[in-house]
N, C-alpha and C positions, 0 to 999 in steps of 0.2 A: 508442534506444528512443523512440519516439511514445507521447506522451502525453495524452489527451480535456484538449482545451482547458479551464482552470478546473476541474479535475479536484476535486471534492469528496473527501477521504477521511474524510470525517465519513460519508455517505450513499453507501455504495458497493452496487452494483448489478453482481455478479460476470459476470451473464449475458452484459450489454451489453460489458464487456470483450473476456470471450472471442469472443462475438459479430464485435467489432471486430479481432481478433489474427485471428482465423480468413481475415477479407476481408484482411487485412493482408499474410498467406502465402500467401495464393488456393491454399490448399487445398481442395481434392475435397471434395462432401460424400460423395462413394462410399469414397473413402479412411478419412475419419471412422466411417463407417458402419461399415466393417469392422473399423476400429481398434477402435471401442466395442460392435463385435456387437450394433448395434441399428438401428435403423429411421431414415431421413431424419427422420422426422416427430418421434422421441422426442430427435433431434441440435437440430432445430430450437425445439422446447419447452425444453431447457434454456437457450438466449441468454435464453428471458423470464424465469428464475429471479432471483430478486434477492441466491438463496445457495444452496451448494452441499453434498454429501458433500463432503469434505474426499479420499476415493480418488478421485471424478469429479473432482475439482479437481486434484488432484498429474497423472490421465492427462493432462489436457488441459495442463497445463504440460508435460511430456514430451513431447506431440505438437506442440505450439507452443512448444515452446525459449522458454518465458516464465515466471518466477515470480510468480503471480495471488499466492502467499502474502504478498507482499512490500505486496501495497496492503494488506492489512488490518496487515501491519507497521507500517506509516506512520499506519496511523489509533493504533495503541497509540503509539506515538512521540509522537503529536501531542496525543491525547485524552485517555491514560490518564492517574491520578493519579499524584504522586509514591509510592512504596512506603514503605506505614506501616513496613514492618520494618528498626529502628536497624539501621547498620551493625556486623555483631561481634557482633548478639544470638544467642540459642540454636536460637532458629526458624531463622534463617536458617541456619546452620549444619548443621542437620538434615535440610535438602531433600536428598533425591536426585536432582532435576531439574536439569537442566543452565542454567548461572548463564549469561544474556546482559547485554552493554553497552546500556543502552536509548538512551545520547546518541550513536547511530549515526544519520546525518541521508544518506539518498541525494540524488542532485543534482535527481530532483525534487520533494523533500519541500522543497529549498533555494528551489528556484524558486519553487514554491507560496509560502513564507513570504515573500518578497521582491516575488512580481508582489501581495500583499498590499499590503505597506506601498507600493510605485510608485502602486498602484490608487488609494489614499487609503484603502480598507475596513480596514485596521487599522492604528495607532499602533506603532511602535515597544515603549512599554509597554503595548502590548495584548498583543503577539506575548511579549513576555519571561512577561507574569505567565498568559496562556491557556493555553500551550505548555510551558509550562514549560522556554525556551531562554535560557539564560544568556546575560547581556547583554554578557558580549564575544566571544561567539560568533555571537551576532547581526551585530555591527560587525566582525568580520573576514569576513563574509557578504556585508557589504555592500559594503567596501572591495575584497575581490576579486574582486565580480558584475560592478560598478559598468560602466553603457556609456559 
């Protein structure tokens, strides 16, 4: 997978992605067209989108063999807060939603974290206390990136 150099997932901009997947696969836009039963013109207005329906966003992963869902994964990985709810409490017990691992780190959520600290733009204890990434997972990060 190719990834927009300095890939922000703080500021993400869904258009420009698919926008870039699409040149990626040199895919038709006649193909698109018909896939989405719509006009060149209404294909080319969503790359400007900055967010999407979440149905246009699943087709377009279908159609480009790509998960779009997975960068706004990495911005909740990276940005959300830790979860007020103790572990064992009754709330949590109560959800009917399906329970996810949030310390699921893809390899370029890794990257990102590490061309960080290379760069000089953040500290080691910037990265632990911002991200909330435990600091020996940080350093076996590092130890098995290392060039």
């Amino acid at each position: 997978m190719k990834i927009i150099k300095n890939m922000n997932f703080k500021d993400i901009h869904i258009g420009s992605l698919v926008s870039q997947r699409v040149l990626e696969c040199g895919i038709d836009v006649s193909r698109l067209c018909k896939y989405f039963n719509d006009t060149e013109e209404y294909i080319s207005k969503m790359y400007t989108y900055k967010s999407m329906d979440s149905e246009i966003l699943l087709k377009w992963c279908r159609i480009l063999e790509y998960d779009f869902f997975r960068v706004y994964s990495q911005n909740l990985i990276l940005y959300s807060p830790p979860s007020a709810i103790i572990a064992g409490s009754k709330s949590e017990n109560l959800s009917q939603m399906p329970q996810f691992r949030k310390s699921i780190y893809t390899k370029e959520v890794i990257n990102f974290i590490l061309e960080m600290i290379e760069n000089g733009e953040k500290t080691k204890n910037q990265i632990i206390t911002e991200y909330n990434i435990p600091k020996t997972t940080l350093y076996k990060w590092i130890e098995k990136h290392r060039k």
